[in-house]
PDB file with one MODEL, atoms N, CA, C and O in Angstrom:
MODEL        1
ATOM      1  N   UNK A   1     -21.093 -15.951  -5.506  1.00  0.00           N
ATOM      2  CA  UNK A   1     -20.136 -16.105  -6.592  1.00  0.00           C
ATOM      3  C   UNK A   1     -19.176 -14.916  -6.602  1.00  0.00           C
ATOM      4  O   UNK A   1     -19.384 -13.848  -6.026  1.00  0.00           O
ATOM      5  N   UNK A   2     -18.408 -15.142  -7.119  1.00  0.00           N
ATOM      6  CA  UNK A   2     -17.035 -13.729  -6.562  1.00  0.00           C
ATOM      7  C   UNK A   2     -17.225 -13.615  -8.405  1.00  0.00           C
ATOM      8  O   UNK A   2     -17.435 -14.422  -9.311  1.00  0.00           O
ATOM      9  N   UNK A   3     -16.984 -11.928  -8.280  1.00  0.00           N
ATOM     10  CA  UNK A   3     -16.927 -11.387  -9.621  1.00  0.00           C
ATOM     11  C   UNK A   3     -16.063 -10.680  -9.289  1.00  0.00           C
ATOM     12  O   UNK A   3     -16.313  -9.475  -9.275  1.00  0.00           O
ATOM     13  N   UNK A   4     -14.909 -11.077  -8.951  1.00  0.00           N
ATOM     14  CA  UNK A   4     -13.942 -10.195  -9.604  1.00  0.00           C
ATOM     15  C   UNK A   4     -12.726 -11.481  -9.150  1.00  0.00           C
ATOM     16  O   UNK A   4     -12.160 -11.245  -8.083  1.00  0.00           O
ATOM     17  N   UNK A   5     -12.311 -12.757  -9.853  1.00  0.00           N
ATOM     18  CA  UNK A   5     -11.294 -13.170  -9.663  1.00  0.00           C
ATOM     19  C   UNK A   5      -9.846 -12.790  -9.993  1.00  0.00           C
ATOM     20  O   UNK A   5      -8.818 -13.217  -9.468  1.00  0.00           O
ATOM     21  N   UNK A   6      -9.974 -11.995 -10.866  1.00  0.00           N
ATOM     22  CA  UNK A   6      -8.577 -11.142 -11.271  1.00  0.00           C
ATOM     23  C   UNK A   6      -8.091 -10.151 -10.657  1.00  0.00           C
ATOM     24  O   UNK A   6      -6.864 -10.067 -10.610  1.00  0.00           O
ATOM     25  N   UNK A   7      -8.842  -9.216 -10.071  1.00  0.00           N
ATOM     26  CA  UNK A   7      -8.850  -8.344  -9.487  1.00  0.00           C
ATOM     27  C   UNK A   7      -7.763  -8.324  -8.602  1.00  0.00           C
ATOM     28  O   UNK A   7      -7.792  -9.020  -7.588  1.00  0.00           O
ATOM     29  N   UNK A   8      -6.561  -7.419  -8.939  1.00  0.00           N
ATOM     30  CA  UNK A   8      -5.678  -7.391  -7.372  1.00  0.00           C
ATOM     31  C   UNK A   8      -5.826  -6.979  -5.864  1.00  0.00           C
ATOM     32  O   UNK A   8      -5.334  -7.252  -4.768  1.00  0.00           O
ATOM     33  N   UNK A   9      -6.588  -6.330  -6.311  1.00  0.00           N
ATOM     34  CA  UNK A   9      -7.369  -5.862  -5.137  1.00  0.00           C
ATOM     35  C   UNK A   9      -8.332  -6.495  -4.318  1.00  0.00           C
ATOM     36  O   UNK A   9      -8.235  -6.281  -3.110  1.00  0.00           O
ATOM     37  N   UNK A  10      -9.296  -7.275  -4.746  1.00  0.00           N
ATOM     38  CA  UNK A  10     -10.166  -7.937  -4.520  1.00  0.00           C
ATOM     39  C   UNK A  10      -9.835  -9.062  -3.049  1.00  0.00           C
ATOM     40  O   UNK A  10      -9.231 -10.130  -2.953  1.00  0.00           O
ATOM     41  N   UNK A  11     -10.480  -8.292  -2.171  1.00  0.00           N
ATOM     42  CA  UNK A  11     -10.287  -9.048  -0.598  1.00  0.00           C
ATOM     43  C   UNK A  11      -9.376  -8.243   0.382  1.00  0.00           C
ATOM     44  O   UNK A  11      -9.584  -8.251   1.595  1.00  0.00           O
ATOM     45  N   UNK A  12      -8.110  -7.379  -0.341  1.00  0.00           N
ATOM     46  CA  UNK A  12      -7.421  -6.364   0.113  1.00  0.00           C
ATOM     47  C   UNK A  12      -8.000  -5.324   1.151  1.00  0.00           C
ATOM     48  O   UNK A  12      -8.927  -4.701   0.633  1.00  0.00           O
ATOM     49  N   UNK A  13      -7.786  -5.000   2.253  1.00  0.00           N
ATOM     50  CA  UNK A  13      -8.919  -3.996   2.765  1.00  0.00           C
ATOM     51  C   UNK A  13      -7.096  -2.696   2.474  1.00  0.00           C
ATOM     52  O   UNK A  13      -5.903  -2.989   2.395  1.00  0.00           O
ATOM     53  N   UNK A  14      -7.949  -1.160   2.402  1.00  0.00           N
ATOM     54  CA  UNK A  14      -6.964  -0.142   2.699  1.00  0.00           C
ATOM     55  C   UNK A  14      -6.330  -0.240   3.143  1.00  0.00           C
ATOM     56  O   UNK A  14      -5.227  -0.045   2.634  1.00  0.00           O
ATOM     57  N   UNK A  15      -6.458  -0.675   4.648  1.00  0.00           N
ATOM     58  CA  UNK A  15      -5.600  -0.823   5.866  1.00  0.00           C
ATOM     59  C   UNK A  15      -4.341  -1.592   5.408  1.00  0.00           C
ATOM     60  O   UNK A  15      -3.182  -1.210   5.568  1.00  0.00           O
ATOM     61  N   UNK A  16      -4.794  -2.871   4.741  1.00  0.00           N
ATOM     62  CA  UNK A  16      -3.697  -3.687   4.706  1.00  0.00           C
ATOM     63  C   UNK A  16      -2.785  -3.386   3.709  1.00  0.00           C
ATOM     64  O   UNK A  16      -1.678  -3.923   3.655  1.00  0.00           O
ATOM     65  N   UNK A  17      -3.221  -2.476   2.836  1.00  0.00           N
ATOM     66  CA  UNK A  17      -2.605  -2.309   1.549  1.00  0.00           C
ATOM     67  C   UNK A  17      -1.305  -0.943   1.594  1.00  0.00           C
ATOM     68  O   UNK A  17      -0.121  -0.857   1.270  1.00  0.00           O
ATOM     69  N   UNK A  18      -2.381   0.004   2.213  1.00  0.00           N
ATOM     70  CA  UNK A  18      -1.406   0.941   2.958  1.00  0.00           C
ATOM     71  C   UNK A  18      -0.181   0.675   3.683  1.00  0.00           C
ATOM     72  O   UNK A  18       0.865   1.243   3.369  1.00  0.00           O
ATOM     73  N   UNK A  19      -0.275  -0.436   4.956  1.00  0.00           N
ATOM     74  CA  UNK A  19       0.390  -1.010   5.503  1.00  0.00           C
ATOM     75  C   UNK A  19       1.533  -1.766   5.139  1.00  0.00           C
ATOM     76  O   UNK A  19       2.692  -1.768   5.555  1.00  0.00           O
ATOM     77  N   UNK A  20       0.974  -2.365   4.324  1.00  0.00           N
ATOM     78  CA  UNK A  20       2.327  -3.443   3.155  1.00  0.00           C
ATOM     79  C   UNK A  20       2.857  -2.266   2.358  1.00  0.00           C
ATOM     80  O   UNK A  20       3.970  -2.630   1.978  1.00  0.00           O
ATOM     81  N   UNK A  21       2.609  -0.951   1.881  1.00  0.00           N
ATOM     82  CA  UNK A  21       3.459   0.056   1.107  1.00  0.00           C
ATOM     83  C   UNK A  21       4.540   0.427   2.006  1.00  0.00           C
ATOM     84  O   UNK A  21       5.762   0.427   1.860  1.00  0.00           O
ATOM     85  N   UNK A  22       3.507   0.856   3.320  1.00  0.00           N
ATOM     86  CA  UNK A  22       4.481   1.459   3.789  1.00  0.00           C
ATOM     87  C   UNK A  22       5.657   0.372   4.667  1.00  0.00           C
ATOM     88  O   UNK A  22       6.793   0.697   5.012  1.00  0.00           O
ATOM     89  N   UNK A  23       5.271  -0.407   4.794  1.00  0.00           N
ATOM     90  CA  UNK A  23       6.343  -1.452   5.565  1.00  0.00           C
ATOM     91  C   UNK A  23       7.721  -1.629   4.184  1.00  0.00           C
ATOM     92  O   UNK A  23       8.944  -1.539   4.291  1.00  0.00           O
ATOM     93  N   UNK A  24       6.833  -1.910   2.952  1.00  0.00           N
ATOM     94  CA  UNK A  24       8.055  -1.357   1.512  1.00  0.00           C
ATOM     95  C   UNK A  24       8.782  -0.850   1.279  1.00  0.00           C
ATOM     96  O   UNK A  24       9.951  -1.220   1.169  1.00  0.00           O
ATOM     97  N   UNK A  25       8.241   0.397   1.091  1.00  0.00           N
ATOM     98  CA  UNK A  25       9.082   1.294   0.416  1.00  0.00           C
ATOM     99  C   UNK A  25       9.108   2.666   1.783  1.00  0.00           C
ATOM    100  O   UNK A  25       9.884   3.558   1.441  1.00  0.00           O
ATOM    101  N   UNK A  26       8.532   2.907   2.962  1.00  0.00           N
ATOM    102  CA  UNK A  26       8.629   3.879   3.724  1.00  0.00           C
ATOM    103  C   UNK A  26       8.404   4.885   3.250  1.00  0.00           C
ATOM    104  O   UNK A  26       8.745   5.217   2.115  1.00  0.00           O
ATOM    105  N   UNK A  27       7.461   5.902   4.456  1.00  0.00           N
ATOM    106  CA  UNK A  27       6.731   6.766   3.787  1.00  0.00           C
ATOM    107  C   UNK A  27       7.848   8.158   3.440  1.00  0.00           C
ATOM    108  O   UNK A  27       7.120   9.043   2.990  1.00  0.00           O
ATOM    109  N   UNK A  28       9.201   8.623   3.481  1.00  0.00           N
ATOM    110  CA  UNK A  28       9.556   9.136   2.166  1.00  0.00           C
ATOM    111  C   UNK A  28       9.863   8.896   1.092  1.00  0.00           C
ATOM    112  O   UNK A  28       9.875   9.913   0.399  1.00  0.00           O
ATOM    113  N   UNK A  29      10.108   8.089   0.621  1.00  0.00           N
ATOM    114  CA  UNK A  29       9.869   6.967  -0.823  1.00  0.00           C
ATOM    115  C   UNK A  29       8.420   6.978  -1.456  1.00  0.00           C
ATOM    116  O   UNK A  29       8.279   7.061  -2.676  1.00  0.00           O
ATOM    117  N   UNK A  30       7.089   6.872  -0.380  1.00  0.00           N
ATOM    118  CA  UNK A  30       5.620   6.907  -1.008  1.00  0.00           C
ATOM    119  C   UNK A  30       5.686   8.118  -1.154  1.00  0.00           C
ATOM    120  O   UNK A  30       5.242   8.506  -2.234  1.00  0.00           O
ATOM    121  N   UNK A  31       6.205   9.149  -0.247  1.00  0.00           N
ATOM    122  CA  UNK A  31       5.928  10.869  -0.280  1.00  0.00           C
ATOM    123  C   UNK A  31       6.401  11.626  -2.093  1.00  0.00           C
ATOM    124  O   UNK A  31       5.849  12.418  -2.856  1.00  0.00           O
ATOM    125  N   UNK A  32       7.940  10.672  -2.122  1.00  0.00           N
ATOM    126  CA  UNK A  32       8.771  11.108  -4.092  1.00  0.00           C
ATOM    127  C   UNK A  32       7.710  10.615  -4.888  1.00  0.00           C
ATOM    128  O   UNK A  32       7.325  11.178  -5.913  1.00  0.00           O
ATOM    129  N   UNK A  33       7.195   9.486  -4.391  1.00  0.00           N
ATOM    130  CA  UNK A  33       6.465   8.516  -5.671  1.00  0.00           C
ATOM    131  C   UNK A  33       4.800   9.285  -6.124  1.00  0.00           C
ATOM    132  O   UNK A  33       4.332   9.561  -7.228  1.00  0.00           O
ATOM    133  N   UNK A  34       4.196   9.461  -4.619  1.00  0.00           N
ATOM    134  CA  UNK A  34       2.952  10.021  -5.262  1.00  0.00           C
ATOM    135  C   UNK A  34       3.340  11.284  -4.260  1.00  0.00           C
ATOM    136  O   UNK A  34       4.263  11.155  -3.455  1.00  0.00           O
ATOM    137  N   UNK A  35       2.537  12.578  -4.364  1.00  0.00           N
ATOM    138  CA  UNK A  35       2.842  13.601  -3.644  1.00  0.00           C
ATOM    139  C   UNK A  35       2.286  14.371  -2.785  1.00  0.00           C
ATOM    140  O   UNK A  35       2.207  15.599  -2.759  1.00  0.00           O
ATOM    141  N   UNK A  36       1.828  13.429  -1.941  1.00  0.00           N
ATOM    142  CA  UNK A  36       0.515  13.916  -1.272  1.00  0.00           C
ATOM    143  C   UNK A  36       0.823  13.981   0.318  1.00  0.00           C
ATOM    144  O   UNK A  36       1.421  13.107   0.947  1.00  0.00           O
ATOM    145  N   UNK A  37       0.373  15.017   0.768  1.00  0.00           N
ATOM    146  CA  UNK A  37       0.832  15.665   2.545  1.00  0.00           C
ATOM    147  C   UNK A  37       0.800  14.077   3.247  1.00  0.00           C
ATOM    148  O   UNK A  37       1.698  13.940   4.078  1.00  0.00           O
ATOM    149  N   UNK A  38       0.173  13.203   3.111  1.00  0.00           N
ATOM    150  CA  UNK A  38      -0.050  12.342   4.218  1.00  0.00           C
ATOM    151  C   UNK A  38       0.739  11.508   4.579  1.00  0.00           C
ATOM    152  O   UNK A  38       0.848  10.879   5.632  1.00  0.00           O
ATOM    153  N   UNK A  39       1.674  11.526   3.041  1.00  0.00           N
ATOM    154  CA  UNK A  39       3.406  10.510   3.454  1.00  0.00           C
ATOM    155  C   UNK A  39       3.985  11.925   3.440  1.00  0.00           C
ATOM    156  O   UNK A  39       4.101  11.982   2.216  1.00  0.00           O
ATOM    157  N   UNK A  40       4.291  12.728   3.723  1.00  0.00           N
ATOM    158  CA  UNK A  40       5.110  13.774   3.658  1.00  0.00           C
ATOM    159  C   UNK A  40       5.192  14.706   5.134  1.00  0.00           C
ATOM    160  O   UNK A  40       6.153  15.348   5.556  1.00  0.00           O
ATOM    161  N   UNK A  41       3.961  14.546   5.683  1.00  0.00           N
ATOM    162  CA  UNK A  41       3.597  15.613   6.940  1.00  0.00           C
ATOM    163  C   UNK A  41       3.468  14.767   7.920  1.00  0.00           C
ATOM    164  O   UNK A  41       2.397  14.167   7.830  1.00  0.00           O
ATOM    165  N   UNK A  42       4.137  14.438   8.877  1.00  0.00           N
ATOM    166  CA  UNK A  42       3.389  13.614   9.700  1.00  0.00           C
ATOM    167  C   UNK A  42       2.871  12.241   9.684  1.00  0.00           C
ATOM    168  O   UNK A  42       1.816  11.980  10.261  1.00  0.00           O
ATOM    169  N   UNK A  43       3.692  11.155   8.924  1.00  0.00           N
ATOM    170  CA  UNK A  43       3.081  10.858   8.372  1.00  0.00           C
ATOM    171  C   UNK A  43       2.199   9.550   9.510  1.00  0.00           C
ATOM    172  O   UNK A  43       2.575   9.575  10.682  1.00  0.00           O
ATOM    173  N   UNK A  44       1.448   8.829   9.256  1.00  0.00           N
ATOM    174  CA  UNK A  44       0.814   7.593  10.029  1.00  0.00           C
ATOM    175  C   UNK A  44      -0.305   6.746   9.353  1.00  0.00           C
ATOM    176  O   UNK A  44      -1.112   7.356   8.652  1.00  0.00           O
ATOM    177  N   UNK A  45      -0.397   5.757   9.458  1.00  0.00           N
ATOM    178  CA  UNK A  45      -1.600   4.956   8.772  1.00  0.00           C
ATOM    179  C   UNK A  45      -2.156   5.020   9.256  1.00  0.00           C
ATOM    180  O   UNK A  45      -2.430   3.823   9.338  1.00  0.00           O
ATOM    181  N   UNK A  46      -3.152   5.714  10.198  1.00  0.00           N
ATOM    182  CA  UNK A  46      -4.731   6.558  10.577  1.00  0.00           C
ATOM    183  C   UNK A  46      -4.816   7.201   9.735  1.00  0.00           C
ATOM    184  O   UNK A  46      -5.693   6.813   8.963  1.00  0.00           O
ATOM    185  N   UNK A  47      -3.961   8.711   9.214  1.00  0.00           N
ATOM    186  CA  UNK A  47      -4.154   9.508   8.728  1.00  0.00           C
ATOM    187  C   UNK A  47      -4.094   9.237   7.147  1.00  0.00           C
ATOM    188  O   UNK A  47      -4.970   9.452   6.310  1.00  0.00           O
ATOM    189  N   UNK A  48      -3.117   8.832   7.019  1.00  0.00           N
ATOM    190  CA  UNK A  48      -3.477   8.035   5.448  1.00  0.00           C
ATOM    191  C   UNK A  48      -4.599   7.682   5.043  1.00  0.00           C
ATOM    192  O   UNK A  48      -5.187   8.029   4.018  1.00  0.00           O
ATOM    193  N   UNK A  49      -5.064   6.639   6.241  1.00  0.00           N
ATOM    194  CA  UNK A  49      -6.475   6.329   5.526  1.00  0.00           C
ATOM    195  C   UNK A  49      -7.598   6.792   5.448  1.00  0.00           C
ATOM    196  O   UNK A  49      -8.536   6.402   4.753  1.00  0.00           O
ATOM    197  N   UNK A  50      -7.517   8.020   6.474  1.00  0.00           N
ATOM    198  CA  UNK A  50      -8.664   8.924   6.676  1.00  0.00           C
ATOM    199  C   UNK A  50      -8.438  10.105   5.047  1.00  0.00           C
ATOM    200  O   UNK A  50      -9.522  10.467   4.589  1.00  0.00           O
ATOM    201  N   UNK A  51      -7.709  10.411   4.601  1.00  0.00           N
ATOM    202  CA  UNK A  51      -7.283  10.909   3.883  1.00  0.00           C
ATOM    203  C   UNK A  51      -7.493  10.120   2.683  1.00  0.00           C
ATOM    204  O   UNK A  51      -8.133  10.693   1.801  1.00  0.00           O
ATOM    205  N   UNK A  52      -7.072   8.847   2.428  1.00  0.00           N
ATOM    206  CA  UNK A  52      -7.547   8.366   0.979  1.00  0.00           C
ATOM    207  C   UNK A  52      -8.923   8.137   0.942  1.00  0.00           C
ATOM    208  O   UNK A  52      -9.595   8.521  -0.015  1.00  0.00           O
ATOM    209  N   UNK A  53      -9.345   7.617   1.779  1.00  0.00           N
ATOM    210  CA  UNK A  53     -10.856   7.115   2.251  1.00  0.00           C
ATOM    211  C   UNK A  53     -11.676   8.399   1.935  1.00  0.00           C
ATOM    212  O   UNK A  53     -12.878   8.176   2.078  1.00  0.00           O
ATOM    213  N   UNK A  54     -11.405   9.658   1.555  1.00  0.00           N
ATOM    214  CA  UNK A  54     -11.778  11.050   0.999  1.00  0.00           C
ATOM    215  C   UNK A  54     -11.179  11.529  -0.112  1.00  0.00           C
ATOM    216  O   UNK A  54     -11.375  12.731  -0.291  1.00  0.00           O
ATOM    217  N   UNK A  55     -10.579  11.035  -0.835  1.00  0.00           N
ATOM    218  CA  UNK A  55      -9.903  11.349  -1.868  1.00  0.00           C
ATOM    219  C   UNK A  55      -9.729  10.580  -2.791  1.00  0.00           C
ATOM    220  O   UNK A  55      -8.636  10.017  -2.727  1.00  0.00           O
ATOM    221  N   UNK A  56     -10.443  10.263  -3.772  1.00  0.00           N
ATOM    222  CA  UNK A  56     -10.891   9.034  -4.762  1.00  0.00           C
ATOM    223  C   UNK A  56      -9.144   9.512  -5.784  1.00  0.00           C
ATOM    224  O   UNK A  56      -8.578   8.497  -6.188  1.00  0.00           O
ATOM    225  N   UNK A  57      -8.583  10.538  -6.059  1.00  0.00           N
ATOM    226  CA  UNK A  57      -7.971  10.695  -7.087  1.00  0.00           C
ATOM    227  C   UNK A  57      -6.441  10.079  -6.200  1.00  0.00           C
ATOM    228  O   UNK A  57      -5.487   9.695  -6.877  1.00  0.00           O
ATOM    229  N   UNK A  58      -6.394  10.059  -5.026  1.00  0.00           N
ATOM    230  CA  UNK A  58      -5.242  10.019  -4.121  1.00  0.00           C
ATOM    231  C   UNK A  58      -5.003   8.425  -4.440  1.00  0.00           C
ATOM    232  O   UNK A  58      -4.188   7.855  -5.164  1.00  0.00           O
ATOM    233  N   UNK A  59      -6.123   7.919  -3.542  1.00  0.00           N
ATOM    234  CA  UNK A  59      -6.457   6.688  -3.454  1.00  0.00           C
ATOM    235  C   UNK A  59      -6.092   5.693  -4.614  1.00  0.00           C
ATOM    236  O   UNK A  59      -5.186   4.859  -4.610  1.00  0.00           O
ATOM    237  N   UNK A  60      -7.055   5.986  -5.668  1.00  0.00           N
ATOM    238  CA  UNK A  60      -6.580   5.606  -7.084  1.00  0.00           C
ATOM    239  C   UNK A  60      -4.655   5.402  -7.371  1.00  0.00           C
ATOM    240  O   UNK A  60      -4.141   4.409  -7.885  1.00  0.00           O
ATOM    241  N   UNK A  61      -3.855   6.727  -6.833  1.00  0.00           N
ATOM    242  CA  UNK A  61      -2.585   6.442  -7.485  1.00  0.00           C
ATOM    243  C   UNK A  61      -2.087   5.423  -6.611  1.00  0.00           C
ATOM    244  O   UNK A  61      -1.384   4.530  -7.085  1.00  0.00           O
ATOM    245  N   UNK A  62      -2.489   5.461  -4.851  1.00  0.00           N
ATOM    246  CA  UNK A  62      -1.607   4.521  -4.074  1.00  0.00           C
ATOM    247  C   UNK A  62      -2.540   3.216  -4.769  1.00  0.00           C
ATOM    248  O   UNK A  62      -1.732   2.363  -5.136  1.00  0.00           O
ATOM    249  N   UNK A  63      -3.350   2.967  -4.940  1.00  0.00           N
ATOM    250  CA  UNK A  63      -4.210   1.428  -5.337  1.00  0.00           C
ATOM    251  C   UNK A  63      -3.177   1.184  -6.141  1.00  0.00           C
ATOM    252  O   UNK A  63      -2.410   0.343  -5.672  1.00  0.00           O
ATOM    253  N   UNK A  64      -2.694   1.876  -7.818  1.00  0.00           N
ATOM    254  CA  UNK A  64      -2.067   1.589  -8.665  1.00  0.00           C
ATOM    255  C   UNK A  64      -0.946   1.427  -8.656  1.00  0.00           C
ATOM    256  O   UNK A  64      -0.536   0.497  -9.351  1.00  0.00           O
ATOM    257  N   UNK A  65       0.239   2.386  -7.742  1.00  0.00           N
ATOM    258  CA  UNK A  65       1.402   1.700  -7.361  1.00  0.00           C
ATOM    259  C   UNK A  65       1.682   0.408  -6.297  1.00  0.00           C
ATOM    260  O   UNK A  65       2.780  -0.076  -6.021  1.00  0.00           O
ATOM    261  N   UNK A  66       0.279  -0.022  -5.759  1.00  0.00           N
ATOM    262  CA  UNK A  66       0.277  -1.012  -4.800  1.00  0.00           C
ATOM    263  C   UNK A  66       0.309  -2.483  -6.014  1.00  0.00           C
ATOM    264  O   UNK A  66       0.940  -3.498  -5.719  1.00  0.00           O
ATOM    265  N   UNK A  67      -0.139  -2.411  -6.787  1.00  0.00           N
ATOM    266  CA  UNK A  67      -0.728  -3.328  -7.461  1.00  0.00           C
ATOM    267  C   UNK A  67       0.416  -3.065  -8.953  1.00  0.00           C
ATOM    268  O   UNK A  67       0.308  -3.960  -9.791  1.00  0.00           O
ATOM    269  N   UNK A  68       1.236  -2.166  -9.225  1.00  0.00           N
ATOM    270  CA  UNK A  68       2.331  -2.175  -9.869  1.00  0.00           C
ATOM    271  C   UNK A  68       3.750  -3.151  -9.208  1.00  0.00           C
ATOM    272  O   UNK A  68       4.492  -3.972  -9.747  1.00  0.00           O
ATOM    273  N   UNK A  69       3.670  -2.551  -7.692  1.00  0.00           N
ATOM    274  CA  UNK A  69       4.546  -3.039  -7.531  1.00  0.00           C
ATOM    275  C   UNK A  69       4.058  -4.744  -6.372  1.00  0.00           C
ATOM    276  O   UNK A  69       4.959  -5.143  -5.634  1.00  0.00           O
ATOM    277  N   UNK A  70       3.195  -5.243  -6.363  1.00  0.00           N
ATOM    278  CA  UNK A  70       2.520  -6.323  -5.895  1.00  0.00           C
ATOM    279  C   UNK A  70       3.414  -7.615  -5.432  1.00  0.00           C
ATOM    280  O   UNK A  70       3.472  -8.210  -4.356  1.00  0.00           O
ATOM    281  N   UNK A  71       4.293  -7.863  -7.059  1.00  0.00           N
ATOM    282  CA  UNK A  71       4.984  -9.129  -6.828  1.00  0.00           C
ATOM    283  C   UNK A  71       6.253  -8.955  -6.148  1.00  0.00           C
ATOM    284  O   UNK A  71       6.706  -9.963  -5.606  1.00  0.00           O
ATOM    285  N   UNK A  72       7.020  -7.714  -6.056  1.00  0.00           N
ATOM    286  CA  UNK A  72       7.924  -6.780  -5.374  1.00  0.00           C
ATOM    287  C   UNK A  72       7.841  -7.109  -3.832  1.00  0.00           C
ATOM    288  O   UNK A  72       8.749  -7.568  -3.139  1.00  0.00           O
ATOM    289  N   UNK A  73       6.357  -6.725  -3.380  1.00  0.00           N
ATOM    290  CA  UNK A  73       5.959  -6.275  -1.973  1.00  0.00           C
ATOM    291  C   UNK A  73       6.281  -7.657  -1.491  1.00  0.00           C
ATOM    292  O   UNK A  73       7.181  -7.821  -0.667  1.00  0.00           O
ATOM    293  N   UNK A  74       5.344  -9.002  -2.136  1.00  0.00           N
ATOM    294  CA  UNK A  74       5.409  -9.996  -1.693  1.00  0.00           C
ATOM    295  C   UNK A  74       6.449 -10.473  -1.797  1.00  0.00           C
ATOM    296  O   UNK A  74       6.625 -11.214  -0.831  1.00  0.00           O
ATOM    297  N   UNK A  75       7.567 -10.471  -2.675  1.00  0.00           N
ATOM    298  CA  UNK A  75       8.536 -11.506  -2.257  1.00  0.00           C
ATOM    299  C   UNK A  75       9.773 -10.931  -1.390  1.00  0.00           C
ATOM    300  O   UNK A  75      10.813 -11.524  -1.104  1.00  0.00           O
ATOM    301  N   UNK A  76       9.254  -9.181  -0.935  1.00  0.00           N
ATOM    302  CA  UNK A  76      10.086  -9.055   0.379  1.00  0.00           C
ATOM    303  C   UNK A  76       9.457  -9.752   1.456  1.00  0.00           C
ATOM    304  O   UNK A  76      10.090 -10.406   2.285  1.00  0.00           O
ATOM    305  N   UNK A  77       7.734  -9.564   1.447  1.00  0.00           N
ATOM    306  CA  UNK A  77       7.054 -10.460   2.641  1.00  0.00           C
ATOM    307  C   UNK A  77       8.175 -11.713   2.648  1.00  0.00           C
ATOM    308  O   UNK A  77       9.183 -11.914   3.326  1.00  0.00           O
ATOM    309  N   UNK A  78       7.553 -12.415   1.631  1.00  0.00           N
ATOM    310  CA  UNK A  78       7.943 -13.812   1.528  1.00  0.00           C
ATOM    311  C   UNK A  78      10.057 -13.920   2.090  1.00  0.00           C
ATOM    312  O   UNK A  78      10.404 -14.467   3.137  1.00  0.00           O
ATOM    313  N   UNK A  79      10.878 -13.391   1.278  1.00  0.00           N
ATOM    314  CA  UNK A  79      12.178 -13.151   2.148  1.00  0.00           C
ATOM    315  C   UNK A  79      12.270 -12.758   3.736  1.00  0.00           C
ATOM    316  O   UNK A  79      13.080 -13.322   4.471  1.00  0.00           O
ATOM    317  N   UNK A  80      11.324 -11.691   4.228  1.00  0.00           N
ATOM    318  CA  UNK A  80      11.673 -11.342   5.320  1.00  0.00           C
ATOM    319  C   UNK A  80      11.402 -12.598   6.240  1.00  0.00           C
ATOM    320  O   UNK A  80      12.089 -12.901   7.215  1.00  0.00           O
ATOM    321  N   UNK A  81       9.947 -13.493   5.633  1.00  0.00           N
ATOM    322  CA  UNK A  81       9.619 -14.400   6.933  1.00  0.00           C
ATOM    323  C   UNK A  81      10.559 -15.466   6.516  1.00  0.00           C
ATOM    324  O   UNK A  81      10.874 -16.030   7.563  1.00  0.00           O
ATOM    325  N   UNK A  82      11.195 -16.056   5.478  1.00  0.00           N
ATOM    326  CA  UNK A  82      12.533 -16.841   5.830  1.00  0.00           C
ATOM    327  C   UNK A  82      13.286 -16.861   6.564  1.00  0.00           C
ATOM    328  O   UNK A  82      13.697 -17.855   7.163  1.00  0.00           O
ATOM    329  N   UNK A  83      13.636 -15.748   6.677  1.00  0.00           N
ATOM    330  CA  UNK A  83      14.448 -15.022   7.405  1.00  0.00           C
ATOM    331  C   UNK A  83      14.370 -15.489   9.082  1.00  0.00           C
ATOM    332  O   UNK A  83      15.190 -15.976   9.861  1.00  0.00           O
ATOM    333  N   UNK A  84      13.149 -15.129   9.171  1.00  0.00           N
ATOM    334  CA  UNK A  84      12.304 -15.326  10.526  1.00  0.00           C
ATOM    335  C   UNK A  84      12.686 -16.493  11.078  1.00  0.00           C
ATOM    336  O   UNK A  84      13.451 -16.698  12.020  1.00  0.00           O
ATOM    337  N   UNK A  85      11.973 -17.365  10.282  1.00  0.00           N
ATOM    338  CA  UNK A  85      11.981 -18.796  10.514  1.00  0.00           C
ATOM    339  C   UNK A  85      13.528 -19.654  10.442  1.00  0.00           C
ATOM    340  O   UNK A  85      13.551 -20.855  10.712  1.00  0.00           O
ATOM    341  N   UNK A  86      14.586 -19.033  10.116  1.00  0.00           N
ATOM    342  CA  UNK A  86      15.779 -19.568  10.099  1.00  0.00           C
ATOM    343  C   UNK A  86      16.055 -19.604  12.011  1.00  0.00           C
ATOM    344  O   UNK A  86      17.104 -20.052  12.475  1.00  0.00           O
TER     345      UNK A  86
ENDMDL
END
C-alpha cells in the first residue's frame, strides 16, 4: 500500500530531481537561490549528490525549491518535448 500519495516527492529519486533543477534553472541560478559550494564550485551532479546525500539541512532546501517550483519544471519538460516532436 503506498503511504504517501501526496507526497511530491514520493518515487522521485535525488538523481532525478537534481537533474530536472538543474536542466531549469542552471547551476548559477541554484548557486543565488540556495548557497551552497556545490552549484557554485565546480559544479556537477555527482558532486551535488554526494554532497546532499550528507547534508540533511542542504538537501531539505533543494527538496523544497524542487517541489515549490514543480509545476514550473514540468511544463518546461512538457514545452520542450513539443517542441521535439514538431
Amino acid at each position: 500500500m503506498d503511504n504517501q500519495p501526496f507526497n511530491p516527492l514520493h518515487g522521485v529519486t535525488l538523481k532525478a530531481l537534481v537533474t530536472e533543477l538543474v536542466e531549469y534553472f542552471g547551476y548559477p541560478t541554484l548557486g543565488q537561490q540556495i548557497k551552497i559550494k556545490c552549484f557554485t564550485e565546480n559544479p556537477s551532479i555527482n558532486s551535488t549528490l554526494k554532497f546532499l546525500r550528507k547534508t540533511p539541512w542542504a538537501r531539505e532546501k533543494v527538496e523544497a525549491l524542487y517541489v515549490k517550483n514543480l509545476h514550473k519544471i514540468h511544463n518546461s519538460q512538457s514545452q520542450s518535448q513539443m517542441k521535439k516532436d514538431d
